[in-house]
N, C-alpha and C positions, 0 to 999 in steps of 0.2 A: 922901390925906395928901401935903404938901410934898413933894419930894424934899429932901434933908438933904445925902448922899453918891453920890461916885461911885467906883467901882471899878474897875480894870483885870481881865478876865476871859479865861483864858488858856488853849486848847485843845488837846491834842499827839496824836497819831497818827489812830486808830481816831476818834476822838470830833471832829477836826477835817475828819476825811473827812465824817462822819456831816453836821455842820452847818455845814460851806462855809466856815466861817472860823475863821481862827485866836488874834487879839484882837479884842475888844469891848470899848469903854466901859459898863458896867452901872451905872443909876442906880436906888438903892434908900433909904427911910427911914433913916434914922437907926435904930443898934439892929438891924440886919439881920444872919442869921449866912451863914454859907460856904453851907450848904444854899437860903435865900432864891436867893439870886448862880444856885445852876445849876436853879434852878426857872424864874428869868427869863428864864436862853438856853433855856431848851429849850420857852417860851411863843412867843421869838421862830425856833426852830430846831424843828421839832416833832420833824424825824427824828434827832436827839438821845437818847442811850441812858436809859431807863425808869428802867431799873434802876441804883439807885445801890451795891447790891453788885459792879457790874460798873465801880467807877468808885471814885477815889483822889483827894481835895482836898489839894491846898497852899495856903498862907494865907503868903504873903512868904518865898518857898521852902522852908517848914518844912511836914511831911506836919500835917493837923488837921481834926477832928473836921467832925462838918456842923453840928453846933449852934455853932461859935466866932463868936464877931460879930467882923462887918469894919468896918472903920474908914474915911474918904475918904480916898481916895490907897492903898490896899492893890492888891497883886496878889493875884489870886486863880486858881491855875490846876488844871483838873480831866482828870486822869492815868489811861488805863486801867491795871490791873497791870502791871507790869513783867515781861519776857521772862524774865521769870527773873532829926597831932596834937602835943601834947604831949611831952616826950622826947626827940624828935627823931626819932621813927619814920616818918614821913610824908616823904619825901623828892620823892615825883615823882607828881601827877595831872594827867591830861592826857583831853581830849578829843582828836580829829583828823580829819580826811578822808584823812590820809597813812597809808601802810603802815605796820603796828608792826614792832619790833626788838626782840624779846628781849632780845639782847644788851645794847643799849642800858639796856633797863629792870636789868638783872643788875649794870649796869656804875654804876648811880645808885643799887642798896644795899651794892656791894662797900666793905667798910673791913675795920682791921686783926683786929678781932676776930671779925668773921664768919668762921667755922668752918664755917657751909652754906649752901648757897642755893637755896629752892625754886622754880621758875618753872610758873605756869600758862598756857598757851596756849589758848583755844580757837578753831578753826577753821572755817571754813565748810563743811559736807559736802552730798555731791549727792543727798542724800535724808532725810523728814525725815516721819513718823507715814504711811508707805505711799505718800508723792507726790515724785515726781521732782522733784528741783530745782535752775533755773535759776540762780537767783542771790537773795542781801540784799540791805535797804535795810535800816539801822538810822536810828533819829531819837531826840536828846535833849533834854531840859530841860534844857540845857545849864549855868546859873546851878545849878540845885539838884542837879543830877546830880556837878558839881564838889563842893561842900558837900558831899554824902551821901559822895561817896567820902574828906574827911577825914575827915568823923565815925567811917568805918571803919578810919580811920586812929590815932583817940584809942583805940575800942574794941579795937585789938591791943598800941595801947600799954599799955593798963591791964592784958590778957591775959599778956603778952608784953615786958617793960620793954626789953629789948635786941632787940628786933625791929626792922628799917628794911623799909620797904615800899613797893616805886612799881607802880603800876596806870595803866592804859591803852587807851581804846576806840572802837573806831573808830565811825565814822558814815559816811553817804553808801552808796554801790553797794558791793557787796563780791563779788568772783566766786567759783567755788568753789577752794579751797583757800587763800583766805587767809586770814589770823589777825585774829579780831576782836575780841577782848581777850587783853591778857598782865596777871596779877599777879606780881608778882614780890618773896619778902622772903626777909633774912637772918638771920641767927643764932648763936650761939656754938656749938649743936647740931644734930643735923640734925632731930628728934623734933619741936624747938620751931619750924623753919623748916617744916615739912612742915605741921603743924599750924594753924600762924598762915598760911598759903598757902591752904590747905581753906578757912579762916574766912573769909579776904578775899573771896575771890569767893563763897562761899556767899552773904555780907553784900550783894555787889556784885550777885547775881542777885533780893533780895530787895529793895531798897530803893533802887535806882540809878534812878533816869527814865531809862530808854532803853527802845526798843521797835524791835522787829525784824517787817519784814515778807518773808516768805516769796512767794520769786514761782517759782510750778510749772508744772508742763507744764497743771493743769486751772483753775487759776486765781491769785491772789494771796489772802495772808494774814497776818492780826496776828494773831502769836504773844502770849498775853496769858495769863500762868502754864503751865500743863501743857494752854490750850485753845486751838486754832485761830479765830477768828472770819474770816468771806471779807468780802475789802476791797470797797470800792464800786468 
């Protein structure tokens, strides 16, 4: 059959390790869905992951199904799990290679009405499922990973109407003890900051494109949900 269409086809952490690159042009019929697209690379990639339970599609940086048909001209990019708006709630998302500031983040939901402020910090620690460790790398989808964190920015809006929230994540090398993500929201209470605080990063560990690799005293590793997989 003709070719018809072509697709940008987009590979990030574990799965870019896996098949040596990171964009390919993929050319398929007419009528072809997101599942076709990573059937093609891993024809042309063999050492490319099997299993598509171990694997997460975006379709124009929105997460979607393996049956969705692609269009010419779509990106199409294939995500292992993740490491874990409206209103005016969404004040501050940010990607970086620079150090974060709490403060900073605290200082871009403080107004007059906020009565509390919850801040999450998490930090780099030197151990990590029984293995010493030296130091992160995190890596983002960096286009869809900004998205997904407004989207969790409407979702606290809807939760939470007087809620303001800024979120922030680092990327690149990270050594141990620094802070690799802060969320930070306010609120008229403290119940409803503490609350809407939990949810943000709960959100941000579920559905963020970032992925963090673990480098130990016995080898390197992408953390992908609650599983270690060893990098190449």
């Amino acid at each position: 059959m003709a070719v018809a269409i072509a697709v940008k086809a987009r590979l990030f952490a574990r799965l870019r390790e896996q098949a040596g690159v990171e964009i390919e042009t993929i050319e398929l019929p007419a009528g072809s869905s997101v599942g076709d697209v990573y059937e093609a690379l891993r024809r042309s990639h063999p050492g490319l992951e099997p299993d598509r339970a171990s694997v997460r599609a975006a379709l124009n940086q929105e997460f979607a199904g393996w049956e969705s048909t692609v269009a010419n001209g779509d990106e199409v990019a294939f995500i292992p799990p993740v490491s874990g708006g409206t209103h005016g709630v969404g004040v501050l998302f940010e990607l970086t290679d620079r150090p974060l500031d709490s403060r900073r983040m605290e200082t871009a939901v403080t107004h007059k009405g906020a009565g509390a402020i919850c801040t999450f910090t998490g930090v780099v620690r030197d151990s990590s499922r029984g293995r010493s460790v030296t130091h992160l790398d995190y890596e983002a989808y960096g286009e869809m990973a900004l998205a997904q964190m407004r989207r969790i920015g409407d979702e606290i809006a809807g939760r939470w109407p007087e809620a303001r929230v800024a979120m922030a994540h680092r990327t690149g090398s990270l050594e141990i003890g620094e802070a690799s993500v802060v969320v930070s929201v306010s609120c008229p209470h403290r119940a409803e900051a503490i609350a809407a605080c939990k949810w943000g990063i709960d959100r941000l560990k579920e559905s963020v494109p970032i992925w963090k690799k673990e480098h130990a005293t016995d080898g390197t590793y992408w953390i992908e949900g609650e599983e270690a997989k060893s990098a190449l």
